[in-house]
N, C-alpha and C positions, 0 to 999 in steps of 0.2 A: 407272476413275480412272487418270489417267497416272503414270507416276513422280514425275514435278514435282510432281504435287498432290498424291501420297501424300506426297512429304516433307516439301511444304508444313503437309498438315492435321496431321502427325506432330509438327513443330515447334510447329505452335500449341497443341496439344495437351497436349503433355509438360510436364509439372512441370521450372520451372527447378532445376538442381541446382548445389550448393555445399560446394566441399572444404577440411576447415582442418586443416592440418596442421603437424609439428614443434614443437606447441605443449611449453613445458618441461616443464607439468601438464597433464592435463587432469583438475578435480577432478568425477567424474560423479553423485556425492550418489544414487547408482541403490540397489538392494536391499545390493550390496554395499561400497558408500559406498569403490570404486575411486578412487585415484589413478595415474594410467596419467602413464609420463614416455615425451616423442619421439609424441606422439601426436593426435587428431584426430579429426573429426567427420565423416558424409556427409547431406548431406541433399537431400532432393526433394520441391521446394515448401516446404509451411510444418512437416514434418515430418523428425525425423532418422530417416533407416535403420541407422545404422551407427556406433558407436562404437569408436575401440581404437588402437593401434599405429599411426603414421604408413603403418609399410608393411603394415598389415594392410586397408588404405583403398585403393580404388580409384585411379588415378594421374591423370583426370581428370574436370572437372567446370568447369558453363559458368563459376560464378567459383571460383576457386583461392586461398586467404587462405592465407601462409605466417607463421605464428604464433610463429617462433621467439624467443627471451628475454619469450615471456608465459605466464603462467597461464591458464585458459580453467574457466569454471564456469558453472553453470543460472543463470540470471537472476534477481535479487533481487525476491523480491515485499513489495510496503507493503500492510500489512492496515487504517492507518487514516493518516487527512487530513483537513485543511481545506483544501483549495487557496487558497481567496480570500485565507486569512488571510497569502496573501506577501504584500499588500499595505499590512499592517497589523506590520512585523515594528519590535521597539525601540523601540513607541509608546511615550512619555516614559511615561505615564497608568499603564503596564499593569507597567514595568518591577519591579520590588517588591512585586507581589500574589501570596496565593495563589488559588486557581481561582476563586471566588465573586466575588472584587473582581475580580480580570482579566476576568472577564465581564462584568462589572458595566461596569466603565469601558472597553470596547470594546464593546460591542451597540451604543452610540449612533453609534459610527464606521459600524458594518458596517447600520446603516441608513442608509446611503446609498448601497451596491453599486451598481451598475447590470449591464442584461447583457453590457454591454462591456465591464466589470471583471471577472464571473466568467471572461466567454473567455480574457481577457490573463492574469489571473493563473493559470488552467490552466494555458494554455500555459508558462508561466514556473517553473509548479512541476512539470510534468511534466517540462519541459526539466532542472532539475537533481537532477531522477530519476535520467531518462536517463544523464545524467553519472555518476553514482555508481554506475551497476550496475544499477538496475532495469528491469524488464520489465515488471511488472504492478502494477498501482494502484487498490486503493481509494481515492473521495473521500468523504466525508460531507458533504456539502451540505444542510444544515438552514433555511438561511432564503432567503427570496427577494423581496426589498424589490425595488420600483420595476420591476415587471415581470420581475424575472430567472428563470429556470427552470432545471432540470436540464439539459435541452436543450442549453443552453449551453456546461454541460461538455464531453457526449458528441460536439459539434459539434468542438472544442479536441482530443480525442483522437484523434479518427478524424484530426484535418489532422496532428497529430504522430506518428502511427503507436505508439501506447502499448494494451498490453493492459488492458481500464478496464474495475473492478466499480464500476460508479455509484450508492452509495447516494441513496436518496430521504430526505431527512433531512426533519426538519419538529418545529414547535413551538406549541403549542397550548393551554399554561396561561402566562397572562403575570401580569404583578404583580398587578394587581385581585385575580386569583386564589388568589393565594399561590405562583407561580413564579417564578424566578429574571428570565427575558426579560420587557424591554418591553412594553406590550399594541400597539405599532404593529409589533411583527416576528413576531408570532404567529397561526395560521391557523387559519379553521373547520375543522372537525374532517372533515368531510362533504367540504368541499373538499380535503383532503389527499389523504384514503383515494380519490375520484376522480381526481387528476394520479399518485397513484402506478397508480392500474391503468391510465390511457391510458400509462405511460411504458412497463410491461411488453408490454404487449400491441404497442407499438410498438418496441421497440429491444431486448428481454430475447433473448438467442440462448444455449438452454439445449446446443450441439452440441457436439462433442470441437471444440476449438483455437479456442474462440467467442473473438472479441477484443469484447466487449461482454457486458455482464451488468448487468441494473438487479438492487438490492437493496433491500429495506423497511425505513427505518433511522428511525423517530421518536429524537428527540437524546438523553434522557436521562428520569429519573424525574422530577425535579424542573421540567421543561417541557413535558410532555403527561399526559394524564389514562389514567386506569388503560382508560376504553373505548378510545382509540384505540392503548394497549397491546396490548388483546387483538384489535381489529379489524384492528392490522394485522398480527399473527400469523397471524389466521384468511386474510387474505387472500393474502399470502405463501405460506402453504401452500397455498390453492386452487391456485395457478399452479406452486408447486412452484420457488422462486426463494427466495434464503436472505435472516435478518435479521440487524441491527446497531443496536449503540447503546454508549452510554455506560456506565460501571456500576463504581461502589464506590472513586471516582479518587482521596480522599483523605476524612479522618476527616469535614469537614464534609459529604459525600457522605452518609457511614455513619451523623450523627447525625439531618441531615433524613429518611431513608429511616424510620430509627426512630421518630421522632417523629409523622412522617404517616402514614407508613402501618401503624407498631407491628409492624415485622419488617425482618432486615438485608436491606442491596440482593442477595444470590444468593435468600434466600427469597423476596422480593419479585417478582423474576424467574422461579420458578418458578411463583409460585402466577397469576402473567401468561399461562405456557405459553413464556418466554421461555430456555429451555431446551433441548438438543438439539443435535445433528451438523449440524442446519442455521441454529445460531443464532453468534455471534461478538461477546464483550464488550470495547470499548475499555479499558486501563487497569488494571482489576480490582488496584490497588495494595495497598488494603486487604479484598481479602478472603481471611474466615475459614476455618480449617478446614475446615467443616462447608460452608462456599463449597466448597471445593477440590473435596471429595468429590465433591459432587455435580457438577461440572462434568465430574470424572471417568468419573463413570456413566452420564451421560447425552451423553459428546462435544461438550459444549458447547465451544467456542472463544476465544483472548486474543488480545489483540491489545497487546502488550507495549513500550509507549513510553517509553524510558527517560530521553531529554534532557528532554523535555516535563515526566516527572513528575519530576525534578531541578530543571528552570527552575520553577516551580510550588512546588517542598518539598511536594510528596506524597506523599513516602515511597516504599521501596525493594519494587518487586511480587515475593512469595517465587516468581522463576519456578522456582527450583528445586523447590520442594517442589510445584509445580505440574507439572512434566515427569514428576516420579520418580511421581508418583500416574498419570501418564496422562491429563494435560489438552492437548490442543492447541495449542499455541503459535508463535504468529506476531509478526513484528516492523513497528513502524508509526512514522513518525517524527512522526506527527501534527502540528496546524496550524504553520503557519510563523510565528505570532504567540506560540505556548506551548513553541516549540521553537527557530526566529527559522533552519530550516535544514531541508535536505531533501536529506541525505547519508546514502546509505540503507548505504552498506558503513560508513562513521562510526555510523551507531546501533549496527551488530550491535557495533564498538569499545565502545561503551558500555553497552551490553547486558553486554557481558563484566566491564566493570571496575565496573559498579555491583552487583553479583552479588557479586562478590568482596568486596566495600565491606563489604557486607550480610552474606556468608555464609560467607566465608574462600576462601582461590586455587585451592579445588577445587570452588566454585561452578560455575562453566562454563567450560570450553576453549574454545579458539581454534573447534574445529571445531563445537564444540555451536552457537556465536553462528552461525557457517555455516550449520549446519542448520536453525536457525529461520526465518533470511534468506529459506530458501529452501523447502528440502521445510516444513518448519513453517507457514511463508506459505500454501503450495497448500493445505494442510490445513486450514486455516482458512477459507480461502476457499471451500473443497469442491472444490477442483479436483485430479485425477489424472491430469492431460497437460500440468503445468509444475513444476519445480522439480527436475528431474534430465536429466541425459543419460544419455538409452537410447532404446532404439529403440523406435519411437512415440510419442516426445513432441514437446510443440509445440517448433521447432525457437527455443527462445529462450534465447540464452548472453552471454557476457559475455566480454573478455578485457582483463587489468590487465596493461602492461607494468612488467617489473621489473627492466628498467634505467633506471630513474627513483632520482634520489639517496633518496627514502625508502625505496627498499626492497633499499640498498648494504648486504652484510656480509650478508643474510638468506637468502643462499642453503642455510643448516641443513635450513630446515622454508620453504620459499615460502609453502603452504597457511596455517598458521598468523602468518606475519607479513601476509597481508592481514589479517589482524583486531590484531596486536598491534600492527603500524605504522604511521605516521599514516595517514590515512582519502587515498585518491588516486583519479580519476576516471579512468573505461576509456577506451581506445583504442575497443575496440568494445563497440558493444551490438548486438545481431542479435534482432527479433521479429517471429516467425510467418514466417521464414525471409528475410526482409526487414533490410538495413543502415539502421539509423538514427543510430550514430553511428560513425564512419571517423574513424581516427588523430585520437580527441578532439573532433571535432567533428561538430555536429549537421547530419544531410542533408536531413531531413524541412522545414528551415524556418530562416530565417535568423536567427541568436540577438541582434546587436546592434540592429537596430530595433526587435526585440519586447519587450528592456530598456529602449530610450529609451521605447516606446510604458507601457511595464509602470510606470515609475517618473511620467511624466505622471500616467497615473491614479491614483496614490498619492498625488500631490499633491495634486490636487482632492480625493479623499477625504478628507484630510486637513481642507482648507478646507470642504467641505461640511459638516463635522462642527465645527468652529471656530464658523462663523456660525450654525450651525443653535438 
């Protein structure tokens, strides 16, 4: 081989590398939950090598971010969603219900989705993800009226460059039954448990720095029957891929669980197999004690929404007595229809101050809400190659400028007034060592047609639901 072509195939070869430095912070959330000032990242490909001191970093690199008057942190991960439901956000219907009536009076909208509405409104809710901070996203996608599928999501993500745990959401006792949903939005049982194992076997990438993950997520107790509780346990585990659902979101939660099935929703969950380091419960507002415990014991997972369960009044989730026991906890800003917003550095804000509400001003710190945001997220999700900077992880960071009038006079503590100061959107978000949003805006895909396209569809939904 000649010269030319050795450093031809050398270039094609080598992992692109990318240097960020002079950052003000860099907050690394690593073993030793560092805060490094004058400082910076190295990485190569979709991986960092190198954390520390502006001049303890290499001096070049093919792109060079100079970071100075920012913060720079691991990427926010959202443990739970609806995505479609931005389409559905301040329905007049839904405004002043709690969870059973809000569902109640939107099933009949969201039967009318189409797969052209699940893509757009992806796109739309990942896009102001992206905005806030996030890196990685679970959706729940439980219904699929008029031909829609999963698929549609993971199509949405892969075109926006977002790291996406896809649950397989599904519903399966409709009213006839005694469940909450419609009998036109609810699915054989046999057909479920089949599109979830072609979706794994098709898109599930169990690898270090996977940007894809299907999950087995039937919606809730109250909308699938106790076999396809356990069927899709068992089948989840066959493949070795994690579940989700719903669980104990507020008191009428906790009286139907008792009533049907004569045990609270975490016993109910146990006695399923719905339990475990690879399981993760939306909500979990109201549970007990003897909930906590065992969540504790067994590594089970939260996914901790706090606007949501505010917008709803269902009550304030003890994450505290949930951290201090050794429960997992992750933050999720769930649907855009029960929360009406997908401002994922704004939850952990609310995260904080509804803790406090609840528990008194040493509920949670600035940095605790941080850590949920993030290492707490990956843990939830089962992931240990996102949610800190250090060497070997997926290279996905985030960085807030703070010379933005919100966050004038905070120069005390920076770390801490991202969470105490109004909620503000990054300059950058960086995933899987990839720029997807540059000085506030988004690269991946252009934002103002995909609003005019995103609010069209809103409106026919709308009308579809009017005439129907």
């Amino acid at each position: 081989m000649t010269t030319a072509h050795a450093a031809q195939a050398t270039s094609v070869s080598r992992p692109k590398t990318m240097l960020v430095k002079h950052a003000d912070v860099v907050v690394t959330m690593d073993g030793s939950r560092r805060e490094l000032r004058d400082a910076g990242l190295f990485i190569e490909g979709n991986r960092i090598v190198a954390v520390g001191a502006t001049h303890e970093l290499p001096t070049a690199a093919d792109e060079v971010l100079d970071l100075r008057g920012h913060i720079v942190m691991p990427g926010l991960v959202n443990t739970h969603h609806h995505m479609y439901q931005s389409l559905t956000r301040a329905v007049p219907a839904a405004q002043n219900a709690e969870l059973f009536g809000w569902l109640t009076s939107l099933y009949k909208v969201w039967a009318n989705l189409t797969p052209e509405m699940i893509e757009v409104s992806t796109l739309t809710a990942m896009a102001e993800l992206l905005l806030s901070g996030c890196t990685t996203s679970s959706d729940h996608l439980y219904l699929y009226p008029n031909g829609s599928r999963l698929d549609d999501s993971i199509a949405a993500a892969a075109r926006i460059g977002m790291r996406f745990h896809a649950s397989r959401g599904s519903m399966s006792v409709g009213q006839k039954d005694g469940g909450l949903p419609p009998d036109s939005l609810v699915e054989r049982e046999a057909d479920i448990l089949e599109d979830t194992q072609r979706l794994i076997e098709a898109y599930h990438d169990e690898g270090r720095y996977a940007m894809l993950r299907v999950v087995v997520a039937p919606c809730s107790p109250f909308s699938v029957s106790r076999d396809l509780m356990r069927e899709s346990a068992a089948l989840a585990r066959r493949y070795g891929v994690s579940m989700h659902t719903h669980l104990a979101e507020n008191v009428n939660d906790v009286a139907y669980s008792r009533e049907r099935f004569g045990m609270t929703p975490a016993e109910y969950a146990e006695d399923l197999g719905w339990v475990g380091a690879d399981v993760w419960h939306a909500h979990c507002v109201q549970l007990d004690a003897p909930g906590i415990a065992l969540f504790a014991r067994t590594r089970t997972g939260v996914a901790h929404c706090p606007c949501s369960n505010m917008r709803l009044a269902s009550g304030i989730a003890p994450i505290r007595r949930m951290r201090d026991a050794g429960v997992p906890v992750g933050l999720g800003v769930d649907g855009s229809a029960s929360n009406d917003g997908a401002q994922l550095i704004g939850e952990a804000r609310q995260a904080l101050l509804l803790q406090r509400v609840g528990f008194g001003p040493d509920a949670m710190s600035a940095r605790d809400a941080l850590e949920i945001a993030t290492l707490g997220g990956a843990a939830v999700l089962g992931r240990d190659d996102i949610g800190a900077l250090a060497p070997g992880m997926a290279a996905d960071f985030v960085a807030f400028d703070l010379r933005q009038p919100g966050f004038a006079g905070a120069l005390h503590d920076p770390v801490a007034a991202l969470v105490f100061c109004a909620p503000s959107q990054v300059s950058l978000n960086v995933i899987n060592g990839k720029v997807v949003v540059r000085e506030g805006r988004l690269t991946t895909l252009e934002l103002p047609p995909l609003l005019e396209r995103h609010n069209r569809l809103a409106r026919s939904l709308g009308e579809a639901a009017r005439t129907a």
